[in-house]
C-alpha positions in Angstrom: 83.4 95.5 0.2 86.6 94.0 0.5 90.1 96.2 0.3 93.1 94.3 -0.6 96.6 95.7 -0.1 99.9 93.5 -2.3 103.3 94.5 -1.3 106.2 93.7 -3.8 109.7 94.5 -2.6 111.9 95.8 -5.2 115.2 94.3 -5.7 119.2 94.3 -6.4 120.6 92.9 -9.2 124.4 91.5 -8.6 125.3 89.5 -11.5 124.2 88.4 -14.6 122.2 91.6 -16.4 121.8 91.8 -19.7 122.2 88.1 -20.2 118.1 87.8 -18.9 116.9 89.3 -21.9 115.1 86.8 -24.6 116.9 88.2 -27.1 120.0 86.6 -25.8 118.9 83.7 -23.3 116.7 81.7 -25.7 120.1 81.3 -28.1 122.8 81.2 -25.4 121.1 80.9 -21.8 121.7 83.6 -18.5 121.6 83.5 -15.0 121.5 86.2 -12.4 122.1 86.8 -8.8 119.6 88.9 -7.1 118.2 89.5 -3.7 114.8 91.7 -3.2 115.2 94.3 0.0 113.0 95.7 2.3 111.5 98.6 0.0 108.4 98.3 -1.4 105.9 99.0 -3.7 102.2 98.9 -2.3 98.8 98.7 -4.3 95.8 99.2 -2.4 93.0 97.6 -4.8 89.0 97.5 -4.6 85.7 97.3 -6.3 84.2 100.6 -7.1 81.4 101.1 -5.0 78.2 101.5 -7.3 77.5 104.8 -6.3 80.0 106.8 -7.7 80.1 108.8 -10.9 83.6 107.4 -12.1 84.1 103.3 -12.8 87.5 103.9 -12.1 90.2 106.1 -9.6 93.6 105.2 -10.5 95.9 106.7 -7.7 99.8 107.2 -9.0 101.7 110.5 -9.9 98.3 111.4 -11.4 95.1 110.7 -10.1 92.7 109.3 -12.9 88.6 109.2 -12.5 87.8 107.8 -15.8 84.5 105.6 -17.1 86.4 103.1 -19.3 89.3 100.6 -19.4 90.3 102.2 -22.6 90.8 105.8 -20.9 93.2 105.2 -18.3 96.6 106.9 -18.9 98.5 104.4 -16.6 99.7 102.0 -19.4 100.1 98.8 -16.7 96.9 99.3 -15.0 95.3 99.6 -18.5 96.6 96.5 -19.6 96.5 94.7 -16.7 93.0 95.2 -16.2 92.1 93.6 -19.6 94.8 91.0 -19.0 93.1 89.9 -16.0 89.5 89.8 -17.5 88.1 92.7 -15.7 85.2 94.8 -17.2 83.7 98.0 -17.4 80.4 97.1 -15.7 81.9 97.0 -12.4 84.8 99.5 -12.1 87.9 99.4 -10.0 89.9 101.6 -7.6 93.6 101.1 -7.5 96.2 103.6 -5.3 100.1 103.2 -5.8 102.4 103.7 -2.8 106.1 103.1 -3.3 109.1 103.5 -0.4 111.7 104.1 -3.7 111.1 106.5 -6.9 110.3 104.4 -10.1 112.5 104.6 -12.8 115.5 104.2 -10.7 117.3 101.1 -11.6 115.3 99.0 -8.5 112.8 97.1 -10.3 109.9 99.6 -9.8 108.5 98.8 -13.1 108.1 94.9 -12.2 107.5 95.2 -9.1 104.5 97.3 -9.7 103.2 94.8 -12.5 103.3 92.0 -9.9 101.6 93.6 -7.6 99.0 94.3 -10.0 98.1 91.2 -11.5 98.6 89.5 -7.9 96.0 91.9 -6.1 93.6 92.1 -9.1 93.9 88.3 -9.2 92.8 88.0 -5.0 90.0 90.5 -5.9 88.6 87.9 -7.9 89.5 85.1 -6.0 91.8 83.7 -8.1 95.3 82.2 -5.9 98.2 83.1 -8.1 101.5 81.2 -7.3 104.7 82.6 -7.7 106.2 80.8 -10.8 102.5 82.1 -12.5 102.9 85.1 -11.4 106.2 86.1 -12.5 104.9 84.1 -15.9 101.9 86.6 -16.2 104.1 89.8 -15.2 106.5 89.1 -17.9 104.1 88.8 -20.6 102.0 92.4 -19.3 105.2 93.9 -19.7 107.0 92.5 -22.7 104.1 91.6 -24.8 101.4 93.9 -23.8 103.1 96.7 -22.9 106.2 96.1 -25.7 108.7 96.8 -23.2 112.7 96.6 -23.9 113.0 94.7 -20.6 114.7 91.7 -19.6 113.0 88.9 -17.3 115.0 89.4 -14.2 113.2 91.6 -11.9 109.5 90.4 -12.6 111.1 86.6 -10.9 113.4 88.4 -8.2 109.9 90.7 -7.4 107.5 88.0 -7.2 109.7 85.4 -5.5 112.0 87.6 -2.7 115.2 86.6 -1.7 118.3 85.9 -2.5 118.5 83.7 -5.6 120.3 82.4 -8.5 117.9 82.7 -11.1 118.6 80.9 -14.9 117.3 81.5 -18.1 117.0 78.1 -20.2 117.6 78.4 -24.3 114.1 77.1 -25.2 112.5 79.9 -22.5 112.4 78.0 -19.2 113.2 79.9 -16.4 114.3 78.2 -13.0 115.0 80.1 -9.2 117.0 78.6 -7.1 117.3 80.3 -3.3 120.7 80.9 -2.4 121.0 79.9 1.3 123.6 81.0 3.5 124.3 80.6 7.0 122.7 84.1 9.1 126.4 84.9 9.5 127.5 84.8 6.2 124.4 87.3 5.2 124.8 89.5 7.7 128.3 89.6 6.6 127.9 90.5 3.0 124.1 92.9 3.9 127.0 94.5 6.1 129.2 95.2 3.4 126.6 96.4 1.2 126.0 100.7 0.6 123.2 101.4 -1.4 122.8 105.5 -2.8 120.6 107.2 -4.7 122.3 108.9 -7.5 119.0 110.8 -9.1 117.5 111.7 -12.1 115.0 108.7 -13.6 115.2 107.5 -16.5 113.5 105.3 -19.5 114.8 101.6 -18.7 113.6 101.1 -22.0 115.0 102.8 -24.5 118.5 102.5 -22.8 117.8 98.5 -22.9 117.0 98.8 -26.4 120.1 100.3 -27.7 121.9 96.9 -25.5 120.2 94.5 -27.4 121.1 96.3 -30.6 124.3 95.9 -29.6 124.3 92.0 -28.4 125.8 90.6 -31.7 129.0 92.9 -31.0 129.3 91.9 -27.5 129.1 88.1 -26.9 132.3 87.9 -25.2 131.3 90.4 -22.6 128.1 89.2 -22.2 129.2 85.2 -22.1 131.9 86.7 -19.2 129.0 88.0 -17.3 127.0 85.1 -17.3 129.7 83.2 -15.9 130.1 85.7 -12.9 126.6 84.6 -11.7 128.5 81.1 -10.8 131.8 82.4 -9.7 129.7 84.7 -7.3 127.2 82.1 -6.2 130.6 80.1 -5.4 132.3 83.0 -2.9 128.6 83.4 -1.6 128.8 79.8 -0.3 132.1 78.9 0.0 134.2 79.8 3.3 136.7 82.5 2.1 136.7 86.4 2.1 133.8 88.1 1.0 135.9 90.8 -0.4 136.3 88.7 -3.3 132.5 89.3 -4.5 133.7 93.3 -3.8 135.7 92.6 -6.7 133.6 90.6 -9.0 131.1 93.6 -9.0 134.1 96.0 -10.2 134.5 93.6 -13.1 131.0 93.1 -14.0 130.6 96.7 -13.7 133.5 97.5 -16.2 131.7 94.4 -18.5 128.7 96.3 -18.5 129.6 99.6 -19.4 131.1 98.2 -22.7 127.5 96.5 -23.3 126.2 100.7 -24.6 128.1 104.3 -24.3 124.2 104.8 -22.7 124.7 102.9 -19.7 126.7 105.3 -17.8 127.5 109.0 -17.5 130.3 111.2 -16.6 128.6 112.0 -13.3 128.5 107.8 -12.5 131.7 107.3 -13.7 132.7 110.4 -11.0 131.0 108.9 -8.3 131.8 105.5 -8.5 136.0 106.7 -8.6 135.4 108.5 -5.1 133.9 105.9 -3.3 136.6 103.3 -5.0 139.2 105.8 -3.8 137.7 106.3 -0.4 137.6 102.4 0.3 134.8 100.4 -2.0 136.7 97.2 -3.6 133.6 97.3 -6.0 129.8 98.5 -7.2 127.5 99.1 -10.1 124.6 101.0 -11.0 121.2 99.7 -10.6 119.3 98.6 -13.6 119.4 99.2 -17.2 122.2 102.6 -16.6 122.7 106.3 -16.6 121.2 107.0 -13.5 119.1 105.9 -10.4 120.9 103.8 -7.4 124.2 102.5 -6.9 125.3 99.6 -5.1 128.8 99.5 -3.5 130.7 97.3 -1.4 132.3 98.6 1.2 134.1 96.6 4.0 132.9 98.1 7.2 136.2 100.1 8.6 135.9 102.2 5.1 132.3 103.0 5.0 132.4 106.1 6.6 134.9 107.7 4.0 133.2 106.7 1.4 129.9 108.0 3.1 131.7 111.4 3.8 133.2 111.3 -0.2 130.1 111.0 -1.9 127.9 113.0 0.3 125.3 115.1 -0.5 124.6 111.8 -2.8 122.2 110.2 -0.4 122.7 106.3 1.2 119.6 104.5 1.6 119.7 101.9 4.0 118.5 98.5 3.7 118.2 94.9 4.7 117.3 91.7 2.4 113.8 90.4 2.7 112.7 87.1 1.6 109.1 87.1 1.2 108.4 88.4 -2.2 104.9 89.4 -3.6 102.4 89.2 -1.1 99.0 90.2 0.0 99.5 91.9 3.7 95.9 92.9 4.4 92.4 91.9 2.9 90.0 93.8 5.1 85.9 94.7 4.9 85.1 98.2 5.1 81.1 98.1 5.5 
């Protein structure tokens, strides 16, 4: 019986958030700059043997042994189980492993999704690309599972890398990798401090009280969508990086106006140390209030702004490029 094992990495999100949402794109377009890193969320996925009691063992913060689709507490596995056609004469066994907490501004909650519907797709046989697969993830979460989320992280999970990723008015959605010389990356993954801030939070509901808000903040929100270019443009161009440092401050100012939700006194104090002790810009991770914050730091300051945030943790990382993948089908008869 065959074990299959998908690994998704999660992601950072530079520019352009809040302009991938539907709600805005299909009217005015968006674009974001992302690269996925070199954390991951795993899913180990088989068949349920026939022999025991339970169709299905869903693996997670809980552990679930339950004899129907309909019983599983895990909303995406439930879901994604009748998404992808599966039934309960022959039961599944899914186990969720992830190198970053969910709910944390990283992408967990795509991430996860494409993972699913890759592995349960390979336990069927079925070859998923990665345009189809970020296609499928989207809908489990934002139709299925009636998610306030934009359509960022289910592309920059499934396809890895560093990419400029547009949303079309009409709903097309085209990646294009952003290719630099292995200089000019090491450069700016050099520059880049990632920390973990704590306390999760509902994406969600914070997301929902931003698109309330769109109609009220166009001119933010048209000022962030043109950062994606400007950034892409230092990215590629020959100047100082420091120049994206900045860009981040000012999309990071952008964004807080987007909801009085998306940060908190405690980010706000944070993200003034390391600014004092050296960063030339940052943002939180994800939809706001809490979770991970990304700072850039040129290298002869990162150790006062390490020493000024600490105990806040730094979690170090590199950029990957491979996306959603299966690492291992094996046989265990």
């Amino acid at each position: 019986m065959s074990i299959l094992i998908s690994r998704t990495p999660f992601r950072i999100s530079f520019f352009g958030g809040g302009t991938d949402y539907p709600e805005w794109y299909l009217d005015n377009g968006g674009a974001v700059l992302s690269t996925s890193i070199n954390k991951y969320c795993y899913l180990t996925c088989r068949y349920t043997p026939q022999f025991f009691a339970d169709t299905y063992r869903i693996v997670w913060s809980h552990i679930e042994n339950v004899s129907h689709i309909s019983e599983i507490l895990h909303p995406a596995v439930r879901e994604g189980l009748s998404y992808m056609e599966f039934e309960d004469e022959r039961g599944v066994e899914i186990h969720h492993h992830g190198d970053l907490p969910a709910r944390a501004g990283m992408g967990s909650s795509s991430a996860f999704a494409n993972g699913l519907v890759l592995a349960l797709g390979a336990l069927k046989g079925e070859s998923i690309d990665q345009k189809n697969l970020f296609h499928k993830a989207i809908h489990l979460e934002r139709e299925l599972l009636k998610e306030n989320v934009g359509c960022q992280d289910q592309v920059a999970t499934a396809c890895g890398g560093l990419n400029l990723i547009r949303f079309n008015p009409g709903g097309a959605i085209d990646v294009e990798p952003v290719e630099l010389s292995e200089p000019r990356s090491t450069e700016l993954e050099n520059r880049l401090m990632l920390f973990f801030v704590g306390t999760r939070r509902f994406a969600s509901e914070i997301a929902g009280q931003v698109i309330a808000n769109f109609d009220n903040r166009k001119d933010a929100l048209r000022r962030i969508h043109a950062m994606v270019d400007d950034s892409v443009g230092i990215l590629r161009g020959d100047g100082s990086l420091d120049d994206f440092g900045a860009l981040l401050n000012e999309t990071w100012q952008l964004k807080r106006s987007l909801s009085g939700s998306i940060s908190t006194l405690s980010v706000d104090e944070i993200y003034e140390k390391a600014m004092v002790s050296g960063a030339t810009g940052g943002k939180l991770l994800g939809a706001g209030a809490s979770g991970f914050m990304l700072f850039y730091v040129p290298e002869e300051n990162q150790e006062n702004v390490r020493d000024a945030l600490a105990p806040v943790e730094e979690v170090p990382f590199r950029f990957e490029t491979e996306g959603c993948v299966i690492i291992s089908t094996t046989d265990d008869a």
